[in-house]
C-alpha angles and dihedrals in degrees: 000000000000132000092030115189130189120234116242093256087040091236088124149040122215122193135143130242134212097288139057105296149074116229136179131216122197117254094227085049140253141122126345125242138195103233091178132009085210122077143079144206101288095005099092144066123194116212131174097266099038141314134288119219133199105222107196099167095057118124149262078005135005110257140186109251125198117203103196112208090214106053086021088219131141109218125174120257103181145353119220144230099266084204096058118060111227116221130219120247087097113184138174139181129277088250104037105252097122148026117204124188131145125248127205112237109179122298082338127069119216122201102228129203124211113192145155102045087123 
């Protein structure tokens, strides 16, 4: 796996794969599962309450999914600038008040903060 992530009670390990996905393993050991088919290396964040995912490939415009564990369903954050071309290396904080990701414009790149979706 690449990219891996501890839970907040440390129980589980998320990382992604080589393919689309992002899975979890229990710390303890154990068996592997797919929590989401969606997901790739530097496009996600995982937070306490979910994960949040860079989808580049949304039309008509990227946007900034959030998968909640405890609903298990995928709403929209934010929608993106189409001519701009938003980068990987998606973060957010520990609480869940911001996403932050970087986005190409033009020859220059620009840091970028999404807030106030809670």
């Amino acid at each position: 796996g690449y990219e891996a992530f501890a839970s907040s009670d440390g129980k589980h390990i998320y990382y992604t794969k080589r393919e689309p996905g992002i899975w979890r393993i229990p710390v303890e050991g154990g068996e592997e599962g797919l929590v989401l088919d969606q997901g790739t290396w530097g496009n996600w964040a995982l937070l306490e309450q979910g994960i949040c995912l860079l989808d580049r490939q949304s039309e008509p415009q990227p946007v900034i999914k959030f998968f909640s564990f405890a609903t298990r369903q995928m709403t929209q954050l934010a929608q993106l600038d189409k001519g701009k071309a938003p980068q990987g290396n998606l973060t957010a904080s520990s609480d869940g008040a911001w996403v932050l990701y970087w986005q190409a414009d033009q020859m220059d790149n620009d840091i970028m903060l999404v807030e106030g979706f809670h």
